[in-house]
ZAMI-916607 format. One line per 2 residues: their letters; for each residue x, y, z of C-alpha. Coordinates in Angstrom, 3 decimals. Each point is the difference from the previous one (the first is absolute). Layout:
BEGIN
A	X Y Z  ...
//
This chain:
BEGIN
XX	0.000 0.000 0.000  2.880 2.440 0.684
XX	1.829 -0.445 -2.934  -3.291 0.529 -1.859
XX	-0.680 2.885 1.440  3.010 1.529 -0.548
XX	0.067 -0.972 -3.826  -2.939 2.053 0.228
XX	0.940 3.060 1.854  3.267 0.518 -1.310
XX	-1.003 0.920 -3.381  -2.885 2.140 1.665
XX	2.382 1.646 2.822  1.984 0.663 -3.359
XX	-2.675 1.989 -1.795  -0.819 1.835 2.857
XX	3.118 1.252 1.059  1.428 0.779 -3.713
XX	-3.228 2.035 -1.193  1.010 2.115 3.278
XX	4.038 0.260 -1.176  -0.090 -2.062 -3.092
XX	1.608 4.155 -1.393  3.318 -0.799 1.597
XX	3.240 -1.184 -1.119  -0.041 -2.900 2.195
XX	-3.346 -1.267 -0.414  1.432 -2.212 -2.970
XX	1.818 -1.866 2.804  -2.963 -0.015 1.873
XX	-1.672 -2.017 -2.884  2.509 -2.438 0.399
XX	0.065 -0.320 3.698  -4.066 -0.589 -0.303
XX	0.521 -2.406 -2.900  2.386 -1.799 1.536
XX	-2.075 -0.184 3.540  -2.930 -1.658 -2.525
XX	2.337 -2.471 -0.809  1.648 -1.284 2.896
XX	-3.740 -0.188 1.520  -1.171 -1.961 -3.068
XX	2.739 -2.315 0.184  -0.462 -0.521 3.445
XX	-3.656 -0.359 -0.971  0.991 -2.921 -2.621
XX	2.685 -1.730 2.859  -3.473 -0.266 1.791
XX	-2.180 -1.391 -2.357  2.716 -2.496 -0.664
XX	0.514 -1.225 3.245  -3.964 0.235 1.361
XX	-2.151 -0.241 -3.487  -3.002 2.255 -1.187
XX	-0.793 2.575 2.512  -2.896 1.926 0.242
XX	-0.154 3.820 1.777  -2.514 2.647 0.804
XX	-3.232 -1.920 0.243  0.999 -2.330 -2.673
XX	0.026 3.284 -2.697  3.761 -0.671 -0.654
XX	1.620 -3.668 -1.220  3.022 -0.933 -0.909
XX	0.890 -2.916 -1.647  2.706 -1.413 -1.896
XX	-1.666 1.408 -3.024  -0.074 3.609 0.923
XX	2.925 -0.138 2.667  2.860 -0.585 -3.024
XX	-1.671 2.945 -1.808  -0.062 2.232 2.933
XX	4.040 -0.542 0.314  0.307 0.744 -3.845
XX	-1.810 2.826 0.412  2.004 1.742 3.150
XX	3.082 -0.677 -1.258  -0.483 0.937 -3.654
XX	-1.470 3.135 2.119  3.104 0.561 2.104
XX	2.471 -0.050 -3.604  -2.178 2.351 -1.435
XX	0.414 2.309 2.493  3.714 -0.504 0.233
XX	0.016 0.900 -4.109  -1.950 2.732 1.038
XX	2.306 1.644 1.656  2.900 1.550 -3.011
XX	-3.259 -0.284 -2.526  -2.344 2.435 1.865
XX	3.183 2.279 0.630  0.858 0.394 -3.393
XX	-3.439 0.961 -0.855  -0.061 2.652 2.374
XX	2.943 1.044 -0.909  -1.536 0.507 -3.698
XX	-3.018 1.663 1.042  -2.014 -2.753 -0.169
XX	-1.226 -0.384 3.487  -0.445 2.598 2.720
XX	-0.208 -0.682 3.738  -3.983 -0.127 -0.469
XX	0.251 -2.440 -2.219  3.037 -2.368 1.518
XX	-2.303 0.526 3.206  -2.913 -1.698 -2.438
XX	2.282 -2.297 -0.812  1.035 -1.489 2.844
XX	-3.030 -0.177 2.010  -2.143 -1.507 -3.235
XX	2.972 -2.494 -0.690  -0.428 -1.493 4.348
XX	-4.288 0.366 -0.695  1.057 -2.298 -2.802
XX	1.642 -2.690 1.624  -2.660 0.204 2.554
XX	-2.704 -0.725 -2.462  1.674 -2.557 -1.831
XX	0.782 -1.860 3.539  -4.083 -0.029 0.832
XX	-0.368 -0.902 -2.910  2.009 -2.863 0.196
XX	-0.843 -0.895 3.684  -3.887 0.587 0.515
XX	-1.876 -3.117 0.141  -3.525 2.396 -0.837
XX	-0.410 0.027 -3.971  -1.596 3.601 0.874
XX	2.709 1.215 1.859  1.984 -1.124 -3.590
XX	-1.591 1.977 -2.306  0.352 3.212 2.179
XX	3.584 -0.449 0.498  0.224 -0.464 -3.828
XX	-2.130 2.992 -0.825  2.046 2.115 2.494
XX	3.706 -1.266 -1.354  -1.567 1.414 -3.144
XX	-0.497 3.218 1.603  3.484 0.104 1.363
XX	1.669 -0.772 -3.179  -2.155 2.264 -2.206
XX	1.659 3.215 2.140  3.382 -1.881 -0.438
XX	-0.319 -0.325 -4.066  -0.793 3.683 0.119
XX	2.448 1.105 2.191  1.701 1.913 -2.625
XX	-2.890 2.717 -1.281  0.787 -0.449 -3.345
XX	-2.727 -0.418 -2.599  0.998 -3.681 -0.938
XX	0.236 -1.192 3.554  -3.145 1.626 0.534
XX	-1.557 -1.236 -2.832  1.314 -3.662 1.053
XX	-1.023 0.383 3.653  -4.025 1.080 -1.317
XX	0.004 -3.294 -2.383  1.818 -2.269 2.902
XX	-3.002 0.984 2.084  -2.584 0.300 -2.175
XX	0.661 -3.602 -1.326  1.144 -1.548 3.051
XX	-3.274 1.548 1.502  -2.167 -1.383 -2.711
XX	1.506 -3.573 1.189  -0.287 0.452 3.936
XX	-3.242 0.955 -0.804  -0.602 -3.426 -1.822
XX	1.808 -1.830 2.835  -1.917 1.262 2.631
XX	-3.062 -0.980 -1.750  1.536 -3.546 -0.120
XX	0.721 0.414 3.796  -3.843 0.396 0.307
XX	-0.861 -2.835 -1.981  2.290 -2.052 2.071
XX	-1.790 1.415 2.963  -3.784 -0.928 -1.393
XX	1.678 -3.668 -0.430  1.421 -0.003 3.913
XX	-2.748 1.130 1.301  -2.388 -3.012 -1.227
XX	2.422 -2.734 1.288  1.458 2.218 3.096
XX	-2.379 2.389 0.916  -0.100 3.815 0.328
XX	2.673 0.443 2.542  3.068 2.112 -0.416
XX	2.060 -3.515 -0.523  -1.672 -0.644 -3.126
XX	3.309 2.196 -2.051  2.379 -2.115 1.936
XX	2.108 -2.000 -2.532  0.636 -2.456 2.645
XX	-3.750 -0.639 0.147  -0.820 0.212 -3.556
XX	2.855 -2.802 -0.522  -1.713 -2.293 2.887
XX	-3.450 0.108 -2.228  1.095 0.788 -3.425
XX	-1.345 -3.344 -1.048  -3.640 1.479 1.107
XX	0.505 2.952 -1.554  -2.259 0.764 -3.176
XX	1.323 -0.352 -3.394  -1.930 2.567 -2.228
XX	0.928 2.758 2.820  3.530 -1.379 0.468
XX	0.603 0.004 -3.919  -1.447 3.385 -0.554
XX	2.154 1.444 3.311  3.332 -1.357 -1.556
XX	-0.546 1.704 -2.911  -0.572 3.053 1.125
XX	3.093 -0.903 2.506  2.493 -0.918 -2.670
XX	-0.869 3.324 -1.987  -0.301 2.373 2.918
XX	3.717 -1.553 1.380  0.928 -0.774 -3.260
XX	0.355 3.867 -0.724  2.408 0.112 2.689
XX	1.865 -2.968 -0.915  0.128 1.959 -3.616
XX	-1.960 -2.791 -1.910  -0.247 0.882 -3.755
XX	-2.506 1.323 -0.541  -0.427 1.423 2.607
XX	3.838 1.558 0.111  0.233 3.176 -1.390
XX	1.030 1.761 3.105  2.793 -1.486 0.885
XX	2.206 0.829 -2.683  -0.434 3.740 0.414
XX	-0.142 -0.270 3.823  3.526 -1.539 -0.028
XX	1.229 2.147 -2.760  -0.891 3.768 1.891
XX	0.344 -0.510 3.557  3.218 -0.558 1.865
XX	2.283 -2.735 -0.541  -0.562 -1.519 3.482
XX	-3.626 -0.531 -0.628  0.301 -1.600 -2.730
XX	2.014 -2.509 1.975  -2.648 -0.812 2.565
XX	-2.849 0.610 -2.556  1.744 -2.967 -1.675
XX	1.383 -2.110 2.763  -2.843 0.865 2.439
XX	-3.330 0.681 -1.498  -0.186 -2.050 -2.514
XX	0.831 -3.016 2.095  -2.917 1.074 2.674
XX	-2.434 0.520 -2.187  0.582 -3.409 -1.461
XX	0.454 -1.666 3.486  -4.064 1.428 0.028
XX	-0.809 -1.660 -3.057  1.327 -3.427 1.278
XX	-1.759 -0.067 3.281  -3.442 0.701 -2.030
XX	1.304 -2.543 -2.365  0.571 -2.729 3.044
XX	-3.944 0.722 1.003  -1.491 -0.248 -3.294
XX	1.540 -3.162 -0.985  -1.439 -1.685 3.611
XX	-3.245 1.457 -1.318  -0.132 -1.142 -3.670
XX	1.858 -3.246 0.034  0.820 1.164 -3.444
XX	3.271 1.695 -1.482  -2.299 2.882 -1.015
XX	2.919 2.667 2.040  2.384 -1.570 -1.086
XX	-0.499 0.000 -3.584  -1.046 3.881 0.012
XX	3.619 0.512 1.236  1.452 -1.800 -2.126
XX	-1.916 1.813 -2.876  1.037 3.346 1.156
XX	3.488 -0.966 1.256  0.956 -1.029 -3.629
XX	-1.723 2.918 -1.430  1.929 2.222 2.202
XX	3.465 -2.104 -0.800  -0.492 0.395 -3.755
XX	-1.359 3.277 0.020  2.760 1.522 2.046
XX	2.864 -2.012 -2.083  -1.042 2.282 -3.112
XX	-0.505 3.220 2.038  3.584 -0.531 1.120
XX	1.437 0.426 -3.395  -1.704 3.535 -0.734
XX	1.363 1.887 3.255  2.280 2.711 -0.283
XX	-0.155 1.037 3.666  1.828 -2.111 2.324
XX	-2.322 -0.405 3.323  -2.964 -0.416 -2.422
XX	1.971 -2.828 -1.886  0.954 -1.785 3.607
XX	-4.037 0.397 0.911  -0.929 -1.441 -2.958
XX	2.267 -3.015 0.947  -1.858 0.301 3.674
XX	-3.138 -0.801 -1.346  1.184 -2.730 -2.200
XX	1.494 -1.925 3.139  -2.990 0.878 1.677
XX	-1.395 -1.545 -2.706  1.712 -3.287 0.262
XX	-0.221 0.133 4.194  -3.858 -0.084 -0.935
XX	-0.097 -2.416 -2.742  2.254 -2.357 2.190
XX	-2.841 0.421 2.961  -2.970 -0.910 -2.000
XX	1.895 -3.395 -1.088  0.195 -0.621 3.912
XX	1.416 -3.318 1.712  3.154 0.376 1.926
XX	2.459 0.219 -2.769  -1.244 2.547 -1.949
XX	-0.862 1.917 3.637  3.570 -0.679 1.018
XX	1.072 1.753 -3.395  -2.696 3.041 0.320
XX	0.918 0.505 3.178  4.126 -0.274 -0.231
XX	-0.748 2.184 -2.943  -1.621 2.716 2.087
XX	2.844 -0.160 2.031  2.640 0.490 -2.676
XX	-1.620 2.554 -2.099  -0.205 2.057 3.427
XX	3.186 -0.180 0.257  1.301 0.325 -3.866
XX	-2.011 2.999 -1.105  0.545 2.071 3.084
XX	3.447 -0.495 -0.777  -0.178 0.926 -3.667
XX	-2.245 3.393 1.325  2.594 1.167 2.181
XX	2.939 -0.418 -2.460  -2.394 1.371 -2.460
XX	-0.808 3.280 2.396  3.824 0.695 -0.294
XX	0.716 -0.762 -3.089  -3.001 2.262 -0.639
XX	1.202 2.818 2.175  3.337 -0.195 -1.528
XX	-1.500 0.956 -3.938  -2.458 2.110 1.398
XX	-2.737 -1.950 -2.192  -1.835 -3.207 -0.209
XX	0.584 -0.321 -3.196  1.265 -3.281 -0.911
XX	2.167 1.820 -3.446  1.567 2.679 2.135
XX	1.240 -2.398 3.003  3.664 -1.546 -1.152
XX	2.921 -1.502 1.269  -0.702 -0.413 3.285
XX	2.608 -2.330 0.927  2.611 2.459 -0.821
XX	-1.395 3.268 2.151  -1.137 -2.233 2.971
XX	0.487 -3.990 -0.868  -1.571 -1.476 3.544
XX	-3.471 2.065 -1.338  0.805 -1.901 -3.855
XX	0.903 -3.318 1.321  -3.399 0.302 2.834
XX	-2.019 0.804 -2.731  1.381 -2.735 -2.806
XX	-0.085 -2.895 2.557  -3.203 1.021 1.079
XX	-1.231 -0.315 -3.342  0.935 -2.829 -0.914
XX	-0.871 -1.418 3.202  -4.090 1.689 -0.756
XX	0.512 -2.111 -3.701  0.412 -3.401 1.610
XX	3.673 -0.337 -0.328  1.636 -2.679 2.168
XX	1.103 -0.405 2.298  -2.256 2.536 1.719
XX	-3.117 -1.064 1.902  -2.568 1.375 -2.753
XX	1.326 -2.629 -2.468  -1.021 -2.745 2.581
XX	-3.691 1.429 0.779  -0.667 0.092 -4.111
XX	1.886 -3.731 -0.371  -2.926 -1.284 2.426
XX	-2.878 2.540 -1.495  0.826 -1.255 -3.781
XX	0.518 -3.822 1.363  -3.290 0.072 1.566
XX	-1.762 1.578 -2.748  1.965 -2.599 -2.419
XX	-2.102 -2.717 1.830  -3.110 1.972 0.870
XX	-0.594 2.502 -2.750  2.251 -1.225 -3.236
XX	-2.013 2.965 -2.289  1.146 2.503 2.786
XX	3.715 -0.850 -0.203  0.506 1.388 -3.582
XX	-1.575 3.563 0.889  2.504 0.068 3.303
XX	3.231 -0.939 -1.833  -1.105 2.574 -2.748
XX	-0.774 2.850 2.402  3.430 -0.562 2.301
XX	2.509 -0.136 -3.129  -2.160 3.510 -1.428
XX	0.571 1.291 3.430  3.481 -1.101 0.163
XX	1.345 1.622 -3.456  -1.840 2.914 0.830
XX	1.366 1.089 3.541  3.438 -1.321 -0.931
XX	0.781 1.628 -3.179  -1.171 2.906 2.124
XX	2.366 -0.076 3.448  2.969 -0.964 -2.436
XX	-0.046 3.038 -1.421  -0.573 2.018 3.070
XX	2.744 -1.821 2.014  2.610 -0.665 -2.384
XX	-0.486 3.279 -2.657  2.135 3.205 -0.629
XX	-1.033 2.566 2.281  1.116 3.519 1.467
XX	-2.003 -0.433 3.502  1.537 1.382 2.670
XX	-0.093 -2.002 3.764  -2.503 1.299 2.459
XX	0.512 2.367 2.419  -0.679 -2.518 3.016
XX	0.730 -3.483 0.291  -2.539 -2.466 -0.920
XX	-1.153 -2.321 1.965  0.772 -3.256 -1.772
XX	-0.027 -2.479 3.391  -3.967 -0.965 -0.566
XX	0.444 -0.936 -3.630  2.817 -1.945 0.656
XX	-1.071 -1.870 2.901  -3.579 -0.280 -1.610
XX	1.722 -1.999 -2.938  2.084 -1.761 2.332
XX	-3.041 -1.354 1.542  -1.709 -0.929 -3.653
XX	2.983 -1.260 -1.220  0.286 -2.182 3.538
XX	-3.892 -1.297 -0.502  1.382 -1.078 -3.798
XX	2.009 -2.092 1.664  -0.984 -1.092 3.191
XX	-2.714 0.207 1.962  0.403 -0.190 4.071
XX	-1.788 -2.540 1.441  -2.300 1.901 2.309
XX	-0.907 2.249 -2.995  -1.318 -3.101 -2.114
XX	-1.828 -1.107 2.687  -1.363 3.271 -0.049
XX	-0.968 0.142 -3.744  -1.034 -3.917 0.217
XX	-2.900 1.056 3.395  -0.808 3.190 -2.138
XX	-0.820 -2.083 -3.402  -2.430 -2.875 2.213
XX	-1.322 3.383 1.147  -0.969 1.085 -3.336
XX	-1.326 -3.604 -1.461  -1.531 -0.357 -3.347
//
């Protein structure tokens, strides 16, 4: 209970205190000392859950399981090397007139409301107490996008919101419907949105209401998982606000809002008996996968070219979901994992390479290697570590997700192994040129901070080729959790 609360608090202390100071020099330090404070409690929180199993807290409105419990350590400590990246990046852009104290003080205490919401998220065992956190991490992150005033991250931030509104909107309509279905098997009570409940009588549940809710579910979360299509904000999103957003928009976000769409998916197969879920994910996992392979090819902007490649292993994550059993869960799920890791890496050598050229421009960012080589080398072996390259651990979670749909879905395979190689040729023949061209760029004014993308390969590059034993038994408890 302690360590929960303090996962909790921290975040929220954090938000408090930097919206009061969040204008001074050291509140970037601040960021990390709260960031880091999330993270020791949350892997306290997981030594816990290890030792002792599920554990419920606060009148049963908070579970943790090993489902949500490996998410909730992702999640803090892609939080905490954020913040450390945060640190030279938000400097320089004060230092170009991009931020003033009002707005680093936005910054700050929006980026510790984030990590709040995305932990209740994660943690509440109430399906209602789900959707608000999701609707109010939108809120957060729509005043992060815009941070910078200017007409395209405004214009970004109004079609993030609108379109992410749209599909809360649709979600908690699905949240309703799963509501009319509790309450006929367990009764009006405020225990009828418990997920632990629903899962006891899913079997009871009925499955017209169930099938309608998880389609409003998948579309409503799917927005925020950036389902094609259903999508179109998050390439401009990540594109206009800062580079640390895009970081957790990718390595956070996305993975929350799909961890939604799995625990709906876990209820409506009890109900149905049928792979009705299933099969809509797969449908709009492969669309996304495809889609986003041949979007990839036609960016000339950098962050919108790596968001493009979000929602295409967003795609997969999904389409490797709605195959279910516990090899293809064991891939979605060491795949969530990875891609975490990987394209937060590839953000924050893209933020410097970025600040460096003064542009976003793909054409006008050369030669990086030569003016600072640990940003060229973080962003080439993150790369090709995002394209499946072994030995890094994104080439094992697509081995098992193309295996698996080998034996389950043979038509399937031929649209995945078309959609990687298009995404592959396209983002490579890309960072070559950007890494290893002529340029005249001149070093930055303060060092980068290169330790999280480093250490964040490290660890993908470690899950390529090994996997500790507590963390497979991790994945292996997670995937039973999940079923299909």
């Amino acid at each position: 209970m302690d360590a929960l609360l303090l996962v909790f608090l921290t975040p929220l202390a954090g938000a408090l205190v930097l919206a009061l100071i969040g204008h001074r020099a050291y509140a970037r330090d601040l960021n990390v000392v709260f960031s880091l404070g999330t993270f020791l409690a949350a892997a306290a929180l997981t030594v816990r859950i290890i030792s002792d199993g599920p554990l419920f807290a606060l009148d049963k409105q908070f579970f943790i399981d090993p489902l949500n419990v490996f998410l909730v350590t992702l999640t803090a400590f892609v939080g905490l090397s954020t913040s450390i990246f945060s640190r030279p990046y938000m400097r320089v852009e004060q230092d170009h007139g991009k931020m003033t104290p009002l707005r680093m003080r936005l910054y700050f205490s929006m980026y510790q409301l984030f990590s709040f919401t995305m932990l209740v998220a994660l943690m509440t065992n109430n399906m209602g107490i789900l959707w608000v956190a999701m609707e109010a991490a939108t809120l957060t992150t729509v005043l992060l996008v815009s941070i910078y005033r200017t007409p395209a991250s405004l214009e970004a931030a109004w079609k993030y919101f609108i379109l992410c509104g749209v599909g809360i909107a649709q979600a908690l309509f699905g949240t309703i419907l799963l509501y009319m279905a509790a309450d006929r098997v367990i009764g009006d009570s405020a225990d009828a949105l418990l997920w632990t409940n629903l899962e006891v009588v899913k079997m009871q549940l009925d499955p017209t209401i169930m099938s309608l809710a998880f389609i409003f579910l998948l579309l409503g979360y799917g927005t925020k998982v950036g389902l094609v299509p259903v999508h179109n904000w998050l390439p401009d999103a990540h594109a206009e606000g800062p580079t640390p957003i895009s970081a957790v928009l990718s390595g956070l976000l996305l993975n929350v809002a799909l961890y939604a769409v799995i625990r709906c998916k876990v209820l409506t197969d009890g109900a149905l008996h049928s792979p009705f879920a299933g099969n809509l994910m797969i449908g709009f996992g492969l669309l996304s996968v495809v889609a986003a392979a041949f979007f990839l090819s036609r960016q000339k902007d950098v962050k919108r070219m790596f968001a493009y490649s979000s929602i295409e292993h967003m795609g997969l994550m999904t389409f490797a979901f709605g195959m279910g059993g516990p090899i293809a869960n064991f891939a979605g799920l060491l795949h969530m994992t990875v891609h975490s890791l990987v394209k937060s890496a590839i953000f924050f050598a893209v933020g410097h390479a970025a600040q460096q050229a003064g542009t976003q421009i793909m054409e006008d960012i050369k030669g990086l290697i030569k003016v600072t080589p640990s940003v060229g080398w973080g962003l080439m072996l993150g790369s090709l570590a995002i394209l499946g390259m072994p030995p890094f651990g994104v080439f094992a979670s697509e081995f098992l997700i193309l295996t698996t749909a080998m034996r389950e879905l043979p038509w399937a395979t031929p649209f995945l192994l078309l959609a990687l190689g298009v995404a592959f040729a396209a983002i490579f023949s890309r960072v070559q040129e950007m890494v290893f061209g002529q340029t005249a760029l001149k070093p930055l004014a303060h060092p980068p901070a290169l330790l999280p993308v480093f250490v964040h390969l490290g660890l993908a590059l470690m899950l390529g080729l090994y996997i500790p034993p507590y963390l497979d038994v991790w994945y292996r408890q997670a995937a039973r959790l999940i079923g299909g």
